[in-house]
TORGUKOL-983037 format. One record per residue (C-alpha): x, z, y. Coordinates in steps of 0.25 Angstrom, whole numbers, padded with zeros to 4 digits, always signed. Last residue first. Layout:
BEGIN
XZY;...
END
This chain:
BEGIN
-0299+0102+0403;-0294+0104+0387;-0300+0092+0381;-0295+0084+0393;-0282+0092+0387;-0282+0082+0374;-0281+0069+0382;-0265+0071+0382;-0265+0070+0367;-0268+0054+0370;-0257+0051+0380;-0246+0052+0370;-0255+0038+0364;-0255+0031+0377;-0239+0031+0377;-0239+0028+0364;-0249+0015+0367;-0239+0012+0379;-0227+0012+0369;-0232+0005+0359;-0236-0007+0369;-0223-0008+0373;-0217-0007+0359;-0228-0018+0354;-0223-0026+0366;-0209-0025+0362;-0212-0028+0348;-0218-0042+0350;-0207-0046+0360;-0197-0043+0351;-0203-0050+0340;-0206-0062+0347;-0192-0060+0353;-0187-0060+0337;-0196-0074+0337;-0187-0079+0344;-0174-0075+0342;-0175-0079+0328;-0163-0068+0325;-0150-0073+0316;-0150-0068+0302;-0156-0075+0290;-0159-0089+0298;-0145-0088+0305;-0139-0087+0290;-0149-0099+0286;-0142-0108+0296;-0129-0101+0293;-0130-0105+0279;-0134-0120+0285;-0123-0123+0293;-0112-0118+0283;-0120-0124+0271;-0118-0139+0282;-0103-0133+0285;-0100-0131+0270;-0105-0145+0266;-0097-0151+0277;-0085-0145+0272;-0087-0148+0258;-0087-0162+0262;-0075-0162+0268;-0070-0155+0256;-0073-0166+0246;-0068-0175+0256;-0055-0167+0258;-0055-0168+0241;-0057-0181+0239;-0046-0185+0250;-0037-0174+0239;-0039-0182+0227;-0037-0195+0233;-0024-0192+0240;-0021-0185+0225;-0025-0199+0219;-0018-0208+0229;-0006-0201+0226;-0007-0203+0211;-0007-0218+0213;+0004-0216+0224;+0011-0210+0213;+0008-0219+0201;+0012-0229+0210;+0024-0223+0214;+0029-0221+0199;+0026-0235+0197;+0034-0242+0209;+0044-0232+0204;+0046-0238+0191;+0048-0251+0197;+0058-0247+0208;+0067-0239+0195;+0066-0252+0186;+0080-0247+0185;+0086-0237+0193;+0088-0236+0209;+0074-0237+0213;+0073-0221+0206;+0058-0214+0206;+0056-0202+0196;+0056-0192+0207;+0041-0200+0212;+0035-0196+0199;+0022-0192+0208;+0021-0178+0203;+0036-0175+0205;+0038-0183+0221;+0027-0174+0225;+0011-0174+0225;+0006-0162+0220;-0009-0162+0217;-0020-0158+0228;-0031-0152+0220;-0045-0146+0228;-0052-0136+0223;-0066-0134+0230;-0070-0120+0232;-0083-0111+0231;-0079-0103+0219;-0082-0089+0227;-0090-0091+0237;-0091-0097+0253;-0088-0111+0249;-0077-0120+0253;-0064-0114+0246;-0055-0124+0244;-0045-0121+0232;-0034-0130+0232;-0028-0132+0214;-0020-0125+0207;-0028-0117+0197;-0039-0123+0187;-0028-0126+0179;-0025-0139+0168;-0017-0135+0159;-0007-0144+0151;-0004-0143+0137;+0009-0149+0131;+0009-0150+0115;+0024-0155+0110;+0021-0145+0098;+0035-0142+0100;+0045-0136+0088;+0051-0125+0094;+0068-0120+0093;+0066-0105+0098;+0074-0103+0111;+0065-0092+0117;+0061-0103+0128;+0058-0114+0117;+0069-0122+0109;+0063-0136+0106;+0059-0145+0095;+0052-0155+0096;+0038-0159+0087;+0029-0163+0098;+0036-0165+0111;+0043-0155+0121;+0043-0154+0135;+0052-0146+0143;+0057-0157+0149;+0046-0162+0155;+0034-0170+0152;+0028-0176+0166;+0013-0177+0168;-0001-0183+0169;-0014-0179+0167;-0027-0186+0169;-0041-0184+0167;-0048-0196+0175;-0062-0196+0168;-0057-0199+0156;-0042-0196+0151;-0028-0197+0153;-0014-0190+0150;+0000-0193+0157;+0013-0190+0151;+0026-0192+0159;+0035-0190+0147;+0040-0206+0146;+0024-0212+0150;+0016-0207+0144;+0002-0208+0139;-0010-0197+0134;-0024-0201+0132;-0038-0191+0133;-0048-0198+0128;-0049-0188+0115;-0047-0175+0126;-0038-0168+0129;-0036-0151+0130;-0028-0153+0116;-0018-0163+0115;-0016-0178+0120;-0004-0186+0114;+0010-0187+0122;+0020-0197+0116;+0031-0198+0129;+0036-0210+0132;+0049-0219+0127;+0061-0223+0134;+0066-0237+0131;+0079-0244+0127;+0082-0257+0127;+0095-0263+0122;+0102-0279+0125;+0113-0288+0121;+0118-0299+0128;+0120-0312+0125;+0107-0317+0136;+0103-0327+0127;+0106-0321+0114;+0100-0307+0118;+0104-0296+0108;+0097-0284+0106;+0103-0272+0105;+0096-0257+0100;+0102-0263+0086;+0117-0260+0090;+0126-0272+0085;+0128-0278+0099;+0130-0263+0103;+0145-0263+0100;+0151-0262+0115;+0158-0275+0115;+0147-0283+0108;+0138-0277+0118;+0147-0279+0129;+0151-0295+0123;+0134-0297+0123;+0131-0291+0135;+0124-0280+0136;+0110-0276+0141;+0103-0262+0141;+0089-0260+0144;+0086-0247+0147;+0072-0240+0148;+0063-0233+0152;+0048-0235+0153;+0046-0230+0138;+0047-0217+0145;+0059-0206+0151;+0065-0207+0163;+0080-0208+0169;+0083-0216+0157;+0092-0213+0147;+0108-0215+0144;+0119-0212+0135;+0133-0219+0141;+0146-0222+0132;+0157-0222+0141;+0163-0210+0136;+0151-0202+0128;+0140-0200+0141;+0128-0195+0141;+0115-0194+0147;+0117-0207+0159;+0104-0209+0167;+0095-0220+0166;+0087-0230+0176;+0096-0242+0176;+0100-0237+0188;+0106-0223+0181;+0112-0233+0169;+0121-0243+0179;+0125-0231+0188;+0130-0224+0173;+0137-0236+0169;+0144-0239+0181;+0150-0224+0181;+0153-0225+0168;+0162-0237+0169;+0168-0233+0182;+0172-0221+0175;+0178-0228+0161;+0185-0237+0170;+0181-0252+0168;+0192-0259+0157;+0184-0272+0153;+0170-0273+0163;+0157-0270+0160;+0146-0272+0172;+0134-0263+0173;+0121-0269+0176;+0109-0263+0179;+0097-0272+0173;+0091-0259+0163;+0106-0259+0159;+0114-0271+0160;+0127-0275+0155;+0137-0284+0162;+0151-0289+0156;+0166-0287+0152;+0171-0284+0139;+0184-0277+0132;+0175-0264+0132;+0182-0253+0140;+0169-0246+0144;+0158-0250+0138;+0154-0237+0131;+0140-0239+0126;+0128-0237+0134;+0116-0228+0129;+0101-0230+0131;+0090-0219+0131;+0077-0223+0139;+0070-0210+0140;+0061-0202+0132;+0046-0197+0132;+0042-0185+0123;+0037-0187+0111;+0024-0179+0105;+0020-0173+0118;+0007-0167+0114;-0004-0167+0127;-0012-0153+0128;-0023-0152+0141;-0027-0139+0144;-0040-0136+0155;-0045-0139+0168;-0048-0152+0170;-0042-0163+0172;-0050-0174+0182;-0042-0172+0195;-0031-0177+0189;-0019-0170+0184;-0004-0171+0186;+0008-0163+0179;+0022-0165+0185;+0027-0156+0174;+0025-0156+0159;+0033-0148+0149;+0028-0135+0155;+0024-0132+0140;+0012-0128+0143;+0008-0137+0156;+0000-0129+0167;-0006-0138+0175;-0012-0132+0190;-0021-0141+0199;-0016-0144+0210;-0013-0136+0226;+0002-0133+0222;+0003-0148+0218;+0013-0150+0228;+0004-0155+0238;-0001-0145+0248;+0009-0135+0249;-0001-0124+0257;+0008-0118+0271;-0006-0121+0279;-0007-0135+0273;+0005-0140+0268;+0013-0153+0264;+0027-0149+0263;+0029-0150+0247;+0021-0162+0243;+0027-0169+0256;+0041-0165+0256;+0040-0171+0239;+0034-0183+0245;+0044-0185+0255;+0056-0182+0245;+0051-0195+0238;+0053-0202+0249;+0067-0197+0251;+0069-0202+0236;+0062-0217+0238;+0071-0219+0250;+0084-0216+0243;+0078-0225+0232;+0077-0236+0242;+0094-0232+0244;+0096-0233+0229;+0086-0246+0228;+0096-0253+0240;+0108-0248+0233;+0104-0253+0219;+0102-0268+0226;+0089-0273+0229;+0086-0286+0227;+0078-0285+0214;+0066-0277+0219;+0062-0265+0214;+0068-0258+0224;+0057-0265+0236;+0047-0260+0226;+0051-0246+0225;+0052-0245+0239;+0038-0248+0242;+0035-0239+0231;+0041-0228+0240;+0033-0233+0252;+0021-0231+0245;+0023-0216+0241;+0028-0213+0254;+0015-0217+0259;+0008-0210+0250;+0016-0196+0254;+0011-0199+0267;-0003-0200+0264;+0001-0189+0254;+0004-0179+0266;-0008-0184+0274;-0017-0181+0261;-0014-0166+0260;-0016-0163+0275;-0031-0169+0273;-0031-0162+0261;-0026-0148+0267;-0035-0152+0279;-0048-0154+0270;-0044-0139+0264;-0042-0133+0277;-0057-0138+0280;-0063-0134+0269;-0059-0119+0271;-0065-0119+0285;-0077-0124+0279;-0074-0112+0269;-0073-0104+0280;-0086-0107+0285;-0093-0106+0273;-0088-0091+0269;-0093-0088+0284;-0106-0095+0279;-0107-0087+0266;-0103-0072+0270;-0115-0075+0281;-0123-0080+0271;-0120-0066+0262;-0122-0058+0274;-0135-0062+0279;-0141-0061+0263;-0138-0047+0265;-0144-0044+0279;-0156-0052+0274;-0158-0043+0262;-0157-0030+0271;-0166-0038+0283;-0166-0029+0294;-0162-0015+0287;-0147-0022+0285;-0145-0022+0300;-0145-0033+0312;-0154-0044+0304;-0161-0053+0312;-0150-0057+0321;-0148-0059+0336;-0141-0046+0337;-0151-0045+0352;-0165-0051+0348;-0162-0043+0332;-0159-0030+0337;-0171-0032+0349;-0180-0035+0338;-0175-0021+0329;-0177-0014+0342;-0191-0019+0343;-0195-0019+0329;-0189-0002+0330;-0196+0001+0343;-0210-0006+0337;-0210+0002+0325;-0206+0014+0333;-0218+0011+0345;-0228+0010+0331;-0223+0026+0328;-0227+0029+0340;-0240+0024+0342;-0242+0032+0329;-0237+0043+0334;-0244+0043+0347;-0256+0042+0340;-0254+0051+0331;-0253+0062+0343;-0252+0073+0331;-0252+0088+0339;-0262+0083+0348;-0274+0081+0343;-0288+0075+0347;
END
């Protein structure tokens, strides 16, 4: 027997230690409720842990996310609600102008109407917010660059790409031009008509009272006065395109008075006795550049030019003033005389537009486009009852806008959809991340009180056989008796 090494001691020992630490480590887990309470548990399970529960808190606020962005629509969509019903209600206007039994005054007081409504729809594109956001004044669509910036009031469909698209302006739209001689102090009396305006001629009428009829005469004809020699008035149309015109009517004794009997633009009419010119603006000669393609076809309509192709590609917008066509000469900024190519190119971004993020990672996001809709992008300033054929063109203006409003409207109840669905998906990944979260890291209570229980009889049982073991040495002095 020895004494000096009591191995058996030892090695009850050493077992007691295994059983401390598996019962400490038990108690850790029964109390934190988790399995892992330090990296030395499970390293690669401590770091798998941490990147799921970086994933679900990014989940729950891109939920979060997902819901602003359905109120934003749903905020959105009430305002054009309204703006629609605007919209209606100025069309109903328009045809109650176009008809015969009003006067001028009564279409100068509907178009007082008309104006305050269009002001509306100009306080709604700019007041509607979310959280201090403009909602719909194109700040939150698609960006178009256009190089030259000859072109404004730019509208895209959902279905144009991202790229440059070149049209060549080989004409530019015109207006209506028509002059009216001098027919003051003529020795003859009568009735001419412009575009169904009548102006009376009278012998002897003062030059001012004379001009002043004439110019009312031209404006609600549809055309503003561009110069003046004496009485003799230059005119044009208020808008450019093969739309506008001015039908000018004389009777025979003013037109023989005035000299324009012999003028070839004048045609005259037996069984009337009068004689008559029409003039007419023209549209614009646009052809499809680079960035099209064969299908593509280019119209107009004066300069408004709009471009089409398969599968809904669409683009449509306002020449300006700044626009040149092919073959023109212009001064550029450095004041260098220029000859233009007439080539516009328009860029289509992949900036502008609502970013939603709804995932947990980079590039996880829905974009969503909400394009302007003010008075500009629907034409809705162009609108005057006042001048000729004035109700007509406007019942066509505001069909194209409510037509385009339905659109945007459509565009974005697609989108709160889209995104309602997006929020369900993302609570369902939600649920089951956190499912396999509590799987990786929370404590099977049970079968850690097996454990516990296991380990707390073997610790009890270390301790009485240790206890036994320290005895053993002690046996030596019956040797020594």
């Amino acid at each position: 027997m020895k004494i000096n090494r009591n191995m058996s001691a030892v090695i009850t020992n050493k077992q007691l230690l295994r059983t401390e630490n598996r019962l400490t480590a038990s108690m850790e887990r029964l109390s934190s409720g988790l399995k892992i309470n330090s990296p030395g548990d499970n390293p690669s399970g401590m770091a798998i842990s941490n990147k799921m529960k970086a994933q679900i808190r990014g989940l729950d606020q891109s939920k979060s996310n997902t819901t602003d962005a359905i109120s934003v629509m749903q905020i959105a969509d009430g305002a054009l609600n309204e703006a629609t019903s605007i919209l209606q209600r100025m069309r109903e206007l328009s045809v109650q102008a176009a008809n015969g039994t009003n006067s001028l005054s009564e279409r100068e007081s509907i178009q007082e109407e008309i104006d305050e409504l269009v002001k509306e729809i100009d306080r709604i594109s700019s007041d509607t917010e979310y959280n201090t956001k403009v909602l719909l004044d194109g700040s939150s669509d698609t960006r178009v660059y256009a190089t030259p910036k000859s072109a404004e009031r730019i509208r895209i469909s959902d279905h144009v790409p991202m790229g440059n698209y070149d049209v060549v302006v080989q004409e530019m739209g015109d207006y209506a031009h028509a002059t009216m001689p001098d027919l003051n102090g003529l020795d003859v009396e009568g009735v001419i008509t412009i575009n169904g305006v009548e102006v009376g001629i009278q012998k002897n009428k003062v030059d001012n009272q004379y001009q002043k009829e004439m110019r009312d005469a031209i404006e609600a004809a549809g055309g503003s006065v561009t110069d003046m020699n004496g009485n003799e008035m230059e005119f044009r149309s208020r808008a450019t395109g093969s739309s506008q015109e001015f039908k000018i009517v004389f009777p025979a004794n003013i037109a023989e008075a005035a000299g324009v009997d012999t003028d070839p633009d004048w045609e005259y009419d037996p069984e009337t006795n009068t004689y008559s010119t029409l003039q007419i603006g023209k549209d614009a000669v646009v052809e499809a550049g680079n960035g099209l393609s064969d299908t593509a076809t280019v119209t107009a309509s004066g300069n408004r030019v709009f471009v089409t192709d398969q599968g809904g590609f669409s683009i449509d917008f306002m020449l300006n003033d700044k626009a040149h066509y092919n073959g023109e000469l212009y001064e550029d900024e450095n004041g260098f005389t220029q000859t233009s190519d007439g080539v516009l190119s328009l860029e289509v971004s992949d900036v502008g537009r609502m970013v939603i993020q709804t995932g947990a990672n980079q590039y996880q996001h829905i974009e969503v486009r909400i394009p302007e809709v003010s008075s500009k992008s629907m034409y809705l300033d162009t609108i005057d009852m006042t001048v000729y054929h004035g109700p007509e063109d406007a019942m066509v203006t505001l069909d194209d806008a409510i037509a385009y409003m339905n659109s945007v409207r459509a565009g974005i109840g697609a989108y709160q959809n889209r995104l309602e669905y997006t929020e369900g998906s993302l609570a369902a990944t939600n649920e089951n991340m956190t499912s396999a979260y509590s799987t990786l890291l929370d404590t099977d209570m049970a079968q850690e009180m097996t454990e516990y229980t296991q380990q707390n009889v073997l610790e009890q049982a270390a301790i009485s056989v240790l206890s036994q073991a320290n005895e053993i040495p002690q046996k030596v002095l019956s040797l020594l008796s």
